[in-house]
matplotlib code that plots the C-alpha trace (Angstrom):
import matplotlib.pyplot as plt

x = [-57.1, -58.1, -54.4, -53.2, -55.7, -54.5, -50.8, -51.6, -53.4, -51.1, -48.1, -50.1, -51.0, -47.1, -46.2, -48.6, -47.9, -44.0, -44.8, -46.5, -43.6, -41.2, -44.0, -44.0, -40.1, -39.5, -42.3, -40.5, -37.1, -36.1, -35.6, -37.6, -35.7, -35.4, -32.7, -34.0, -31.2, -33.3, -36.8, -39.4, -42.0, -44.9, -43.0, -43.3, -46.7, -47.2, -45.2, -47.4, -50.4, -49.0, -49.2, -52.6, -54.1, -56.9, -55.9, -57.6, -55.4, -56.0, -58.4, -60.5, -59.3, -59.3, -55.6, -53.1, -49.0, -48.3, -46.9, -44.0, -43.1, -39.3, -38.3, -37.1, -39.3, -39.7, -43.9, -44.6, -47.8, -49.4, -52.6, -53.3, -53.9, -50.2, -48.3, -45.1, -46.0, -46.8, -43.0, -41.1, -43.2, -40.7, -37.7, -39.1, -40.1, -36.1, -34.8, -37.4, -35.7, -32.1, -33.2, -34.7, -32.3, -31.3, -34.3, -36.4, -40.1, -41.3, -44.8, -47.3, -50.2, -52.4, -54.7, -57.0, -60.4, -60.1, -61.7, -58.6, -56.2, -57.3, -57.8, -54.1, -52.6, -54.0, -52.1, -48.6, -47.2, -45.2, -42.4, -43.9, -47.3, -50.0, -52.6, -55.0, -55.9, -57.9, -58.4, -57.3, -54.2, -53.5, -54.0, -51.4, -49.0, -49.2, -48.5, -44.8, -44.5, -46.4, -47.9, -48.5, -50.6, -48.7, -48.0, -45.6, -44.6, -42.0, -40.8, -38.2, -38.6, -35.5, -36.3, -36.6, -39.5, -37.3, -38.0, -34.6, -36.0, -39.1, -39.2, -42.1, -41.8, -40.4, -37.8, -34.0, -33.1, -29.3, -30.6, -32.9, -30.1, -27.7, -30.5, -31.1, -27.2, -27.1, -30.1]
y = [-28.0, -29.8, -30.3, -27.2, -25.5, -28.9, -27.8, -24.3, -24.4, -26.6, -24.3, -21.6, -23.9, -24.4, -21.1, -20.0, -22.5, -21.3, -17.5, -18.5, -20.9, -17.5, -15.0, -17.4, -17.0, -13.4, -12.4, -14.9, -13.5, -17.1, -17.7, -20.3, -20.9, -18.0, -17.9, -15.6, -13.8, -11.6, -12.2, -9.0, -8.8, -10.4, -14.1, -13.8, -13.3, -16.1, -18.2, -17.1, -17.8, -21.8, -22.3, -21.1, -22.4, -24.9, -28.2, -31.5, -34.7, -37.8, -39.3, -36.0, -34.4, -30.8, -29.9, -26.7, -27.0, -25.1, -28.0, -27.8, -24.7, -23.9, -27.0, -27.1, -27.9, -28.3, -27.8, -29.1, -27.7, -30.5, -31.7, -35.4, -34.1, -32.5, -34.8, -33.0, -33.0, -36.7, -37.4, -35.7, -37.4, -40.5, -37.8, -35.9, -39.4, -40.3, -37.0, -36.6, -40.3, -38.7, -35.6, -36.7, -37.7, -33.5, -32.4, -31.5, -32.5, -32.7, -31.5, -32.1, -29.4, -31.1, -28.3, -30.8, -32.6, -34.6, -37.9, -37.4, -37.1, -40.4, -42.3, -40.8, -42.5, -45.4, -45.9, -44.2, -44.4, -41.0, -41.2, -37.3, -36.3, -35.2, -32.6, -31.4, -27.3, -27.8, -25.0, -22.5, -24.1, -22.0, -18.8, -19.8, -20.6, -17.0, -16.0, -17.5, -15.7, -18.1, -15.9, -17.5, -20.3, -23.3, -26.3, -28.3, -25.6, -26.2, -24.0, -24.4, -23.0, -22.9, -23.4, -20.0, -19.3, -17.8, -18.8, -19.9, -21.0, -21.3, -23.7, -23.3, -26.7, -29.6, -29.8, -30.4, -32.9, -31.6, -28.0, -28.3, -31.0, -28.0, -25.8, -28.5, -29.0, -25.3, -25.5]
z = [-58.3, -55.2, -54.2, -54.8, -51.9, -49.5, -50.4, -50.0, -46.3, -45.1, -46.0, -44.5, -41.4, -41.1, -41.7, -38.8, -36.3, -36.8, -36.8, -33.2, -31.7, -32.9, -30.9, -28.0, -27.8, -28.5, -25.9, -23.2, -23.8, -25.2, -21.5, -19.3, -16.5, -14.1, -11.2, -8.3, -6.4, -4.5, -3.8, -4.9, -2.5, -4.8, -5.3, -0.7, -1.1, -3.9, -1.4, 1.2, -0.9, -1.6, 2.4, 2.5, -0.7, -0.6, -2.0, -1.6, -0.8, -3.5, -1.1, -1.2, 2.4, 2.6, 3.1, 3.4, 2.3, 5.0, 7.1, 4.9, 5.7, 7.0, 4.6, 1.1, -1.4, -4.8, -6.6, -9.9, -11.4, -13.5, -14.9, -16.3, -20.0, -20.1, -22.2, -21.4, -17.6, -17.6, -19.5, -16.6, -13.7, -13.7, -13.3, -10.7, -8.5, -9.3, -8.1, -5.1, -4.2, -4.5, -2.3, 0.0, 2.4, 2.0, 3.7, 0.1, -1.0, -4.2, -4.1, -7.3, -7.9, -10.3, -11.6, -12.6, -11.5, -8.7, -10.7, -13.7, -10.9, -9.5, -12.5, -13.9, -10.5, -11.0, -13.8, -12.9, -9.7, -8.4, -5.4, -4.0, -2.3, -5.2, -3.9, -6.2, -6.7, -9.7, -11.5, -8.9, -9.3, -12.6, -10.8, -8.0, -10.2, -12.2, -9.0, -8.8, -12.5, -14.8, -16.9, -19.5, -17.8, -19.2, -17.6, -16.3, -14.4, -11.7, -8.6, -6.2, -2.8, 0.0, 3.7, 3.9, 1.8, -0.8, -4.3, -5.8, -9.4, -11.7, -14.7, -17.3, -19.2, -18.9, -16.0, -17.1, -14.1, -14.7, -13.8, -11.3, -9.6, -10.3, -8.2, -5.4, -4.9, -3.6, -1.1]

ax = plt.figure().add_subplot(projection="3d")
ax.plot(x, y, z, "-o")
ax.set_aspect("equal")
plt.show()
């Protein structure tokens, strides 16, 4: 009797956890990589809101992004607890290695506490600047178009201030090299 109800709640666990991956999907379109040709007036003013956001350096520091302004760059919103976000770190240090000498900076948001963000560096060791937004960081980040307030969330940003892609999830290096190639 006892294994029957085990049986039975974890078919009905499974059955859930698959009804929500398919909800996830149908509300997103299936589609989490977004090419912008022409830029709406809202993703300038979330650009315009990453230049003036308060972000701390690792150290602590007060700081603004908006000394990278007129260059290309590419944020990654992350937080120490993101498996995903912590598996893609290594590409994004390769790729902001391979870009560099084109101009582009890889930027990491960690919407995170300034002590996990300090202790996770400790640890792993990133090729790009790491500010930290905590919290706020989320709201910034539904401001390029992330909705659903997951992480890792990536965008890339041309010298202009344009916003020439968003990723929610973990970056495809291919893609986002395919995106980088035409800045």
């Amino acid at each position: 009797m006892n294994t029957r109800r085990i049986l039975a709640g974890a078919c009905v666990a499974i059955v859930a956890a698959g009804g929500g991956v398919l909800a996830n999907h149908w509300l997103n379109g299936g589609v989490e990589e977004v090419a912008h040709a022409a830029q709406p007036t809202s993703s300038q003013s979330a650009v315009g809101q990453l230049w003036t956001a308060p972000v701390t350096t690792v150290d602590g520091k007060p700081q603004t992004l908006s000394v990278l302004k007129g260059h290309p760059i590419v944020v990654n919103f992350w937080a120490s607890w993101c498996g995903p976000c912590v598996e893609e770190m290594p590409a994004l240090s390769q790729l902001q290695r391979d870009y560099a000498k084109k101009g582009i900076q890889f930027v990491g948001l960690g919407v995170d506490s300034e002590k996990n963000v300090q202790a996770f560096l400790q640890k792993v060791k990133v090729a790009y600047p790491i500010y930290i937004a905590g919290f706020g960081g989320a709201d910034l980040a539904r401001a390029f178009g992330n909705t659903a307030g997951g992480l890792p969330f990536t965008v890339v940003i041309d010298a202009k201030g344009n916003i020439r892609s968003t990723k929610l999830g973990q970056i495809d290096p291919q893609a986002l090299k395919q995106t980088l190639d035409t800045l």
